[in-house]
C-alpha positions as CSV (number, residue, x, y, z in Angstrom):
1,X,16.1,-3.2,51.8
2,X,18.3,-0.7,53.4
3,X,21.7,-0.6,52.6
4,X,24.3,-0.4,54.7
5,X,26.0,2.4,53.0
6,X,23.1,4.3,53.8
7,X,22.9,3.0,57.6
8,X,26.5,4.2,58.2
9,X,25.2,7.7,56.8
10,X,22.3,7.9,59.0
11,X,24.4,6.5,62.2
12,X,27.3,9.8,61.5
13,X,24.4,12.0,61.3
14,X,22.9,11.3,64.6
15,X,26.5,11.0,65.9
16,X,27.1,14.7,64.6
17,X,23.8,15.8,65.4
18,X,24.3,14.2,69.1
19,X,28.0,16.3,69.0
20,X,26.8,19.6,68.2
21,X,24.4,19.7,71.4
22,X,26.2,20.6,74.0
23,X,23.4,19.2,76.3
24,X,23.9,15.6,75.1
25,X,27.7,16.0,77.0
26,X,26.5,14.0,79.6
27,X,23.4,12.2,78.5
28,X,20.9,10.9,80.8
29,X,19.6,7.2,80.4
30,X,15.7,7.3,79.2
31,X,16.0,3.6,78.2
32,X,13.6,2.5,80.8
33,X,10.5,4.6,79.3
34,X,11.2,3.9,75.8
35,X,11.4,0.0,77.3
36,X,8.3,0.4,78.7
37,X,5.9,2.3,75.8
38,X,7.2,-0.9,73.3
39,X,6.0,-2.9,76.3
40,X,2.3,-1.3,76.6
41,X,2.2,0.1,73.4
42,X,0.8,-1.1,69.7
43,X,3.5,-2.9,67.7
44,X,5.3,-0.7,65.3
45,X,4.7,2.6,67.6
46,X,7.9,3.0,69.0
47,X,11.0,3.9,67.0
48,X,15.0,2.6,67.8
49,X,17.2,5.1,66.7
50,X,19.4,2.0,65.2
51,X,16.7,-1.0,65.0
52,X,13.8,1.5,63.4
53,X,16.4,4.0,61.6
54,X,13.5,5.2,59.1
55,X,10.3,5.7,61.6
56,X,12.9,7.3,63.7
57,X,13.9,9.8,61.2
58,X,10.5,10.5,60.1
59,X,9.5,11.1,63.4
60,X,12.1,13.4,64.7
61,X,12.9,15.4,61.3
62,X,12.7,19.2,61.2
63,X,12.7,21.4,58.8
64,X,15.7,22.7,60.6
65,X,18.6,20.9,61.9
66,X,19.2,22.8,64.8
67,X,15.3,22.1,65.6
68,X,16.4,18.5,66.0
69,X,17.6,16.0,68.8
70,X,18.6,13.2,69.4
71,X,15.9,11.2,71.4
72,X,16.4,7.7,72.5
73,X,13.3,6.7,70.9
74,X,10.2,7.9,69.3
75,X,6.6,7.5,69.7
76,X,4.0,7.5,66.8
77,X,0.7,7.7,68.6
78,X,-2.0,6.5,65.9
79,X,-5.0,7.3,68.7
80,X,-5.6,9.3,71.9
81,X,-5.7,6.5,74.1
82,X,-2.1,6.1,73.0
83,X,-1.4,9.5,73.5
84,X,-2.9,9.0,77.0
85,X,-0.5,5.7,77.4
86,X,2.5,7.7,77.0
87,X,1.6,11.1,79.2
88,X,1.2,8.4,82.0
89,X,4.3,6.6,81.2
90,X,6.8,10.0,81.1
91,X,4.8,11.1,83.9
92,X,5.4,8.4,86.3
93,X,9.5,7.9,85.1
94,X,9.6,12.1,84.8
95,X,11.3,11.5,81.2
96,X,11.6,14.6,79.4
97,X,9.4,14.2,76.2
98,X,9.0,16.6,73.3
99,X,5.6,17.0,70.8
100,X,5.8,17.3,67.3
101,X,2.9,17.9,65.0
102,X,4.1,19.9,61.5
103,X,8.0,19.9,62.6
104,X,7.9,23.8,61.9
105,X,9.5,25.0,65.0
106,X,12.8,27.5,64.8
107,X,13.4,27.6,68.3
108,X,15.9,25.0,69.5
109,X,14.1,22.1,72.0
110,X,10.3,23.2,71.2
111,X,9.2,20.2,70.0
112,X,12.5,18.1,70.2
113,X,14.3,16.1,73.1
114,X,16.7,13.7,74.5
115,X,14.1,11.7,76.2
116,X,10.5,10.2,74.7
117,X,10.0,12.4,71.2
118,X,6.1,12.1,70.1
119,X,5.1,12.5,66.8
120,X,2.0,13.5,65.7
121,X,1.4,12.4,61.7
122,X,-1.0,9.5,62.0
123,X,-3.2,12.3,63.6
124,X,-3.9,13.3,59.7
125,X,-7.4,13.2,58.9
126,X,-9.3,15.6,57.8
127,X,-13.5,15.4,58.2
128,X,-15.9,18.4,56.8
129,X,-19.6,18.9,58.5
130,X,-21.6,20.8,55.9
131,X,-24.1,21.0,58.3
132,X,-22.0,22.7,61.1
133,X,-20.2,24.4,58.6
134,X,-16.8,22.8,60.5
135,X,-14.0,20.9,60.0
136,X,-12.5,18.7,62.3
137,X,-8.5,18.7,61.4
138,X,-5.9,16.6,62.7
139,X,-2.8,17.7,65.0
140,X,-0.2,16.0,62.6
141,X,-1.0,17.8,59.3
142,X,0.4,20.2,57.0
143,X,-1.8,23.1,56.2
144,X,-1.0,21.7,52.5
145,X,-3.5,18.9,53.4
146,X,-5.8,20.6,54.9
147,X,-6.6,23.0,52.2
148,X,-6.3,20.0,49.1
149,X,-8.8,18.0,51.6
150,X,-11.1,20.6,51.8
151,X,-11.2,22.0,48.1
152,X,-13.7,20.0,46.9
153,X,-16.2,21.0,49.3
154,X,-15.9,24.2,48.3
155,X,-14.4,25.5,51.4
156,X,-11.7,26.5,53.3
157,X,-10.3,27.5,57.1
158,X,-7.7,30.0,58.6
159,X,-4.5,28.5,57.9
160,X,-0.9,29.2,57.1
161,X,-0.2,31.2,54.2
162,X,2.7,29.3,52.8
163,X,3.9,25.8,52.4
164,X,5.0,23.5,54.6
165,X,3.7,24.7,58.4
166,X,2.2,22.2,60.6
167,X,-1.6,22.9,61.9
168,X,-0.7,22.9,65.6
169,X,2.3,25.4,66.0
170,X,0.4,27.5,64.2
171,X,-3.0,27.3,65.6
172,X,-1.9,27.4,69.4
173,X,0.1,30.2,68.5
174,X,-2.3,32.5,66.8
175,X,-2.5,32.3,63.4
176,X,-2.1,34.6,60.4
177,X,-3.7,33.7,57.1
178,X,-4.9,34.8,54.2
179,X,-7.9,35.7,55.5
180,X,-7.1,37.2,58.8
181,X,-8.6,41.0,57.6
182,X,-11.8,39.2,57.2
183,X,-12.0,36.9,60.0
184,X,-9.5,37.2,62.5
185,X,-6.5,34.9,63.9
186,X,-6.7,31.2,62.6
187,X,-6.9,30.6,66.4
188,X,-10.2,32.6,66.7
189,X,-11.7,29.8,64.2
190,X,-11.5,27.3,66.6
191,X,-14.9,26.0,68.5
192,X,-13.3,22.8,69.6
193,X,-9.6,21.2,70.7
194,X,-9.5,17.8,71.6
195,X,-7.2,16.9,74.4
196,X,-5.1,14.2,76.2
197,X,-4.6,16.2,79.5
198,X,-1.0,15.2,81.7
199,X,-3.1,12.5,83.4
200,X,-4.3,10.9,80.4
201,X,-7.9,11.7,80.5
202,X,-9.3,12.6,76.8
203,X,-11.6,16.2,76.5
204,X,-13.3,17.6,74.4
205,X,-12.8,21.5,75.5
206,X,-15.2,24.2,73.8
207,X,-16.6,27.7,75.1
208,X,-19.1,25.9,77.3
209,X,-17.6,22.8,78.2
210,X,-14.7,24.5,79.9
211,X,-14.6,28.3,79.1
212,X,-11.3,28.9,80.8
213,X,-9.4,26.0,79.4
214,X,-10.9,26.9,76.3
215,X,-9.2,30.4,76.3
216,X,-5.7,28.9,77.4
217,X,-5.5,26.3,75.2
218,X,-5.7,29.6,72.5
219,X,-2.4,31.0,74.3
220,X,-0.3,27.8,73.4
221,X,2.0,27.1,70.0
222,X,4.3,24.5,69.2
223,X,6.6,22.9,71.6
224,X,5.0,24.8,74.4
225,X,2.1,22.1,75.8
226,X,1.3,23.8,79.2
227,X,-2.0,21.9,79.1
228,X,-1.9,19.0,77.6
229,X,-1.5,17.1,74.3
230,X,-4.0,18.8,71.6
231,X,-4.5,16.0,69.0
232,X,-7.7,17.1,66.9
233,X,-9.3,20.7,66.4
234,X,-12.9,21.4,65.4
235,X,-12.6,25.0,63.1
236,X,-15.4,26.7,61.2
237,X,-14.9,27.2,57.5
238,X,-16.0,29.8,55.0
239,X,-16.8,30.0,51.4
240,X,-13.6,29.7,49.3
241,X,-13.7,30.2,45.2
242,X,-10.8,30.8,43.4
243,X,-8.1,33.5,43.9
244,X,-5.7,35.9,42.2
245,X,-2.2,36.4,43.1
246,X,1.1,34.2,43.1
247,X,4.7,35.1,43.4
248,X,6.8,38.5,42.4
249,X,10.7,38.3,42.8
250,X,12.4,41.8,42.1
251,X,16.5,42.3,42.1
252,X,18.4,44.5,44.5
253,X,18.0,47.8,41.7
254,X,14.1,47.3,41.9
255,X,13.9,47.3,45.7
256,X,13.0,51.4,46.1
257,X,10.6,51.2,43.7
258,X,9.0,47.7,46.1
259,X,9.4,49.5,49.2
260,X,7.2,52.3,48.1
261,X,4.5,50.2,46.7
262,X,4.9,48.5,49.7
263,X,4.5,51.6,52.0
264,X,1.9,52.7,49.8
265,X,-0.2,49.3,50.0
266,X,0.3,49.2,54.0
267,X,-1.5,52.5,55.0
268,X,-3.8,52.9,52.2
269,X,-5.7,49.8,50.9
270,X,-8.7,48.7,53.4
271,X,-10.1,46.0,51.3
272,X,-10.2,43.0,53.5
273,X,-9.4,40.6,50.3
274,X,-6.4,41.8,49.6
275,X,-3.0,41.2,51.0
276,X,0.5,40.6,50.7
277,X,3.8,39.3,52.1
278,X,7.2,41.0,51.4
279,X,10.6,39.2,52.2
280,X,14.1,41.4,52.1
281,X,16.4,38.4,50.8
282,X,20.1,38.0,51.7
283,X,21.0,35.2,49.4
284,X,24.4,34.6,48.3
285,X,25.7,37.6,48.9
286,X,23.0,39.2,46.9
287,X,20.0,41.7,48.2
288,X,16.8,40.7,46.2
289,X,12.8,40.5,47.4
290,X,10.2,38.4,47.4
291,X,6.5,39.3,46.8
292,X,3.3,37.1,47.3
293,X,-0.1,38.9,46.3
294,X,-3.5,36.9,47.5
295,X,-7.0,38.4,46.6
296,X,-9.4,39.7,44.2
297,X,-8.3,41.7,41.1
298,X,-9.5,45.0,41.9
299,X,-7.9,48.1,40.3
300,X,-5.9,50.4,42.4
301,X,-4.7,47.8,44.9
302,X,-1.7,45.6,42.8
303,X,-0.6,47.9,40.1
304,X,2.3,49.3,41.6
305,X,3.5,46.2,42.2
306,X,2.8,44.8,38.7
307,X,4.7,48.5,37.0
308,X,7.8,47.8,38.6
309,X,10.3,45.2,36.5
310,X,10.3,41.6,37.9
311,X,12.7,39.2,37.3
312,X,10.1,36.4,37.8
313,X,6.2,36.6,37.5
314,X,3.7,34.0,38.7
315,X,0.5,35.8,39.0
316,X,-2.7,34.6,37.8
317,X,-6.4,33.3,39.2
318,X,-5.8,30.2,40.7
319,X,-7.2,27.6,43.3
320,X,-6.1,28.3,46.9
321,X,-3.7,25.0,47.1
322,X,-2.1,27.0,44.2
323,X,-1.3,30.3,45.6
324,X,0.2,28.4,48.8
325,X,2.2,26.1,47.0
326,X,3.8,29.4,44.6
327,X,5.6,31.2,47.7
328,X,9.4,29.4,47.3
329,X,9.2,28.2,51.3
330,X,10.5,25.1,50.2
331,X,13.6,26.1,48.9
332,X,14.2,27.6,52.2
333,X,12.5,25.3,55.0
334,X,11.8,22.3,53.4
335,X,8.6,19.9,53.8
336,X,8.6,16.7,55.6
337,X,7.6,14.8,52.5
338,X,10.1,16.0,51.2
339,X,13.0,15.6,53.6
340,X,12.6,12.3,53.6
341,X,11.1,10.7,50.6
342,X,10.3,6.8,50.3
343,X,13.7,5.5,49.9
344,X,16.4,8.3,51.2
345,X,19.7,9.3,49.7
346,X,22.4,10.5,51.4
347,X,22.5,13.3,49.0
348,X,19.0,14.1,49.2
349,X,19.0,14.4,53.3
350,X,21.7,16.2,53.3
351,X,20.8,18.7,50.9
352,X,17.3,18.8,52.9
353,X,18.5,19.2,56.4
354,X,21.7,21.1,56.8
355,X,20.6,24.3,57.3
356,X,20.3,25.8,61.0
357,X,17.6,28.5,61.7
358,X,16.1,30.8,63.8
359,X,13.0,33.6,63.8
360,X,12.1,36.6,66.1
361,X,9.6,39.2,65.3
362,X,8.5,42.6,66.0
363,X,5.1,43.7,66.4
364,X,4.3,47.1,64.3
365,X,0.9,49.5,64.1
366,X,2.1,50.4,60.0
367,X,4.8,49.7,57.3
368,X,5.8,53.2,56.7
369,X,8.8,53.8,54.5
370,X,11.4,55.0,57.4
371,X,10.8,51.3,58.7
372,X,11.1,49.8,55.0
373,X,14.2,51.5,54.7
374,X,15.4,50.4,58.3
375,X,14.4,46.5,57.4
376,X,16.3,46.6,53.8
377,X,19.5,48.0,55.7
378,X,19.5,45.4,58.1
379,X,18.9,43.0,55.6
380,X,22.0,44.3,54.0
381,X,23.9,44.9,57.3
382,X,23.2,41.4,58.8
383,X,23.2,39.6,55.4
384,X,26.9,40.7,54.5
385,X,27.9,40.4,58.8
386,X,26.5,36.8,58.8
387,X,28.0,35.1,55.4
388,X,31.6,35.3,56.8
389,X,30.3,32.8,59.5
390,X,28.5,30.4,57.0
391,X,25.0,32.3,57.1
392,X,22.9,31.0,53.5
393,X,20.0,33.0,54.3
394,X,18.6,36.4,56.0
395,X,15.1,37.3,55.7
396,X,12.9,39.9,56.4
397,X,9.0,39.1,56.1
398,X,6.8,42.3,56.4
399,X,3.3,41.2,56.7
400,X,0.8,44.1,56.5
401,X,-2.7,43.9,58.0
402,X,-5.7,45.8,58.8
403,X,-6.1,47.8,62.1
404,X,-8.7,45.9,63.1
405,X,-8.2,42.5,62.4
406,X,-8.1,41.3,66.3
407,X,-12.2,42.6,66.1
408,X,-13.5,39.5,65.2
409,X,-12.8,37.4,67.6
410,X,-15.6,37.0,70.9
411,X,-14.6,35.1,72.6
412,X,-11.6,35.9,74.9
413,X,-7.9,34.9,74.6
414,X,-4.5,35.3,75.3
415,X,-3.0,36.6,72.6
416,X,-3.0,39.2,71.8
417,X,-3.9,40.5,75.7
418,X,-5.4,44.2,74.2
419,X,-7.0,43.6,70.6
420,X,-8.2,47.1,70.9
421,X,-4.6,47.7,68.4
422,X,-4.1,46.3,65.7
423,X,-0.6,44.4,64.7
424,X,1.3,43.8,61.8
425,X,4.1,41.2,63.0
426,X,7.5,41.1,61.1
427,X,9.2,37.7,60.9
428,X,12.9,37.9,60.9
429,X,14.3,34.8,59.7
430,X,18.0,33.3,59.6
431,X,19.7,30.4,58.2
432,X,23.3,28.9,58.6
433,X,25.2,26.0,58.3
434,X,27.7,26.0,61.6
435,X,26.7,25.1,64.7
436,X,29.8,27.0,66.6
437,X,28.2,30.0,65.1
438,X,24.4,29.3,66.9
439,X,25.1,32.1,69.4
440,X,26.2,34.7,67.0
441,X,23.0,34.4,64.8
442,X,20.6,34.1,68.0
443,X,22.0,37.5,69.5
444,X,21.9,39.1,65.7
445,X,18.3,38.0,65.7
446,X,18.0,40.0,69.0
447,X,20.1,43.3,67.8
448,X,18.1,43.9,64.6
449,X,15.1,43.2,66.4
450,X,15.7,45.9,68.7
451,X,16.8,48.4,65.7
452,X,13.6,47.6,64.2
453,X,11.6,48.1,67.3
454,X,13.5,51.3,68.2
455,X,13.0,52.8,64.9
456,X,9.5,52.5,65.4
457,X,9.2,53.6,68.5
458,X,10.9,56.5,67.1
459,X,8.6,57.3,64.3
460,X,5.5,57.0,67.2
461,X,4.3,54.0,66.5
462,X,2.5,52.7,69.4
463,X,4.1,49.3,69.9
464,X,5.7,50.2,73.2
465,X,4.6,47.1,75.1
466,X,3.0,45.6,72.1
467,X,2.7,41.9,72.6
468,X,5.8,40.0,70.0
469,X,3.6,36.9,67.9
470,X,4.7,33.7,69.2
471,X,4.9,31.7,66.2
472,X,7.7,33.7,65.5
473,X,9.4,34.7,69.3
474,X,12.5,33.9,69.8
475,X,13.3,31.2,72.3
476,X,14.0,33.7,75.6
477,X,11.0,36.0,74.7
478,X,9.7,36.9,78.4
479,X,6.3,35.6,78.6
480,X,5.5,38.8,80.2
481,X,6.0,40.6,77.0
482,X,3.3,38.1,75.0
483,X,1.0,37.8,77.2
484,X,1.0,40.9,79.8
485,X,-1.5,41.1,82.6
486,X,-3.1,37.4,81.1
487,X,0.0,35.5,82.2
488,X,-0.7,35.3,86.2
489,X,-4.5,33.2,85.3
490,X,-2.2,31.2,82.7
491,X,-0.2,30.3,85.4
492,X,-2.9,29.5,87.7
493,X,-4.6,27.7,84.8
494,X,-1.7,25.4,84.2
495,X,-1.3,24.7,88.2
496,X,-4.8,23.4,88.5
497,X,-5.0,21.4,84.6
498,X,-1.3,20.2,85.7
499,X,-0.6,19.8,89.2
500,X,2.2,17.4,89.0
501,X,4.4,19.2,86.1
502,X,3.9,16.8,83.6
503,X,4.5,19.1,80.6
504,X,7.3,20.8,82.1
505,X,8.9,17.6,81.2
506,X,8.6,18.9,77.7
507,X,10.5,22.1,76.5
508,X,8.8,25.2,75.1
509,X,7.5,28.5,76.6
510,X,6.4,27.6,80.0
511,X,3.4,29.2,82.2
């Protein structure tokens, strides 16, 4: 039973969430479509706000706050003729609808809305073909799943490196793993996307079926469904045994020492096995960093990391599922399961969910130490600039790769446009508490972007016109810049697959 204590809770939280959108000023009335999906729908698939208080939440949950609306109802689709129901139905009463699959998003509306909000999570299974050596993985998943589902087959696919992102953000977006030097983008894995298209019809689009829907449905991520509804993907998997690596954390006095390694690590270790991720902290008014090692023990590669003095050390041979699980994402963005456990608290969702956030990247050739030194002063720069105006969290993720990690990939996509170069992205990631404040941290997301960039620039990197990663783009990123000269047959693509609009209804990056 729910009690009511905890009903008055969750009706103040969607009465503040409602408040702090300035769009939901005069709200329009989607009752009609959410009347009709009960009506032609499977019992128990759409959620009341009020009547369904539960379903709703663990539909429309993000892992941010600001990532979430309030919708007058939700939708979970448990097959693709249901998706197909509800294309049809916002279609034909033009209610604006939003797509959910991991809940990951930063960017404010991407997979959240006022209208019809689907969510993807009975779209969970997970099915291994030895014989195709592939993997057909649903669009509702965690990349936690997919990896524990797969283990003991002895196998593995491109997917995120830490805990807690969905599959389809991240696949439609690109896709950095842990084995992006060996194999490319996790998008490049892909042989096969299932799709509801706006007018309902169900595909199955590969390389031959449909070679130029193929290639767009590569340019998508996240909220941004130009094409369609992607509800299964088909990916080939490769041999996974057991790794070594885990989780560093250094204090502010040990940062130098981290940079260099750092520095050192990004322009001279080739082996494709090995890599890292680096995060400048800003927590609590303290500077510190974050290291995550994945690959093989090989000597040369890790020992300047190991020298320097840690204040915590998890680094061993472990399974995959392991290494994943010992980055601290959590702490920071929070997993579904976790956000709303089997019988919610107050305490614990509101521990869970307060936190507003936003990314943006840059796109770099090499991690030299002019730009390490750059990044750790805007870390200090925007980290003691942003507490005053209730900012918990400023990060700085500096993700080296190999130069020629787009070279694996043949068949065509759209991003990147020009794989002849090989990036490096940065994520720049902010958290805060205050919603008056959303503005401030957008624009500082934006300044120390371009500071970044600029340095760069300055050093001659060639990243002028270098595509930004769109998993981590800020919301008003000009398409132009991501996908260049590609974006006119996007365009033209999205005209023909979706002549009436249909998922314009829906926010995201639009074609």
């Amino acid at each position: 039973m729910v009690h009511l204590n905890y009903l008055f809770f969750l009706a103040a939280s969607l009465l503040i969430s409602a408040s702090a959108n300035p769009t939901n000023v005069e709200r329009a009335d989607h009752g009609p479509a959410c009347l009709e999906l009960r009506r032609v729908l499977p019992p128990g698939t759409v959620h009341n706000p009020v009547l369904d208080a539960l379903e709703y939440l663990k539909d429309t949950t993000h892992w941010a706050s600001s990532s979430t609306q309030l919708a007058t109802c939700s939708v979970c689709p448990g097959t693709t003729q249901d998706v197909a129901t509800i294309l049809r139905t916002v279609s034909s009463t033009r209610t604006p609808f939003a797509v959910e699959g991991g809940g990951h998003a930063s960017n404010p509306g991407f997979s959240s809305t006022e209208g019809v909000h689907i969510s993807m999570s009975r779209f969970s299974e997970v099915t291994y073909d030895a014989d195709t050596q592939t993997a057909v993985v649903g669009a509702g998943l965690i990349w936690d799943d997919v990896y524990a589902a797969l283990a003991p087959h002895g196998v593995n696919v491109l997917g995120g490196r830490v805990t807690g992102v969905g599959v389809s953000g991240f696949m439609l977006g690109g896709g950095y793993s842990w084995k992006s030097n060996q194999y490319g983008l996790a998008v490049d894995s892909a042989v096969a996307f299932e799709l509801v298209k706006p007018n309902g019809d169900v595909v199955n689009v590969t390389s031959t079926s449909d070679p130029t829907l193929f290639s767009g449905l590569k340019a998508r991520y996240g909220g941004m469904n130009n094409f369609g509804i992607v509800t299964r993907f088909t990916l080939r998997t490769f041999p996974q045994t057991m790794v070594w690596g885990g989780l560093i954390t250094y204090t502010l006095p040990h940062i130098p020492e981290v940079a260099s390694a750092v520095a050192d690590f990004s322009t001279r270790v080739t082996d494709p096995k090995a890599s890292i991720i680096t995060t400048y902290n800003f927590l609590l008014g303290q500077g510190s960093t974050f290291l995550i090692l994945s690959g093989m023990r090989i000597d040369g590669i890790f020992e300047k990391f190991l020298a320097i003095q840690s204040f915590t050390k998890d680094i061993k041979t472990r399974d995959f599922l392991s290494l994943v699980k010992a980055s601290p994402s959590n702490i920071t963005y929070g997993q579904r399961s976790e956000l709303l456990p089997d019988s919610p608290s107050p305490d614990s969702l509101t521990n869970r969910t307060a936190c507003r956030a936003i990314f943006n990247t840059v796109s770099l050739t090499k991690y030299t130490p002019t730009i390490l030194e750059t990044i750790l002063n805007e870390t200090s720069y925007w980290g003691a600039h942003l507490s005053s105006k209730s900012g918990t969290f400023i990060s700085y993720d500096v993700e080296p790769f190999l130069p020629d990690l787009f070279s694996h990939n043949t068949t065509p996509s759209a991003y990147p446009p020009n794989r002849s170069i090989g990036l490096s992205p940065l994520n720049i990631y902010y958290a805060w508490l205050d919603p008056k404040f959303d503005s401030d941290f957008h624009q500082a997301a934006r300044d120390t972007a371009a500071s970044i960039r600029n340095a760069a620039i300055v050093e001659s990197q060639d990243i002028i016109g270098a595509p930004p990663y769109p998993n981590y783009a800020i919301f008003d990123t000009p398409l132009e810049q991501m996908y260049g000269s590609g974006l006119a047959g996007l365009k033209t693509l999205k005209a023909s697959v979706d002549p009436t609009n249909v998922m314009g209804l829906a926010g995201g990056f639009k074609f």
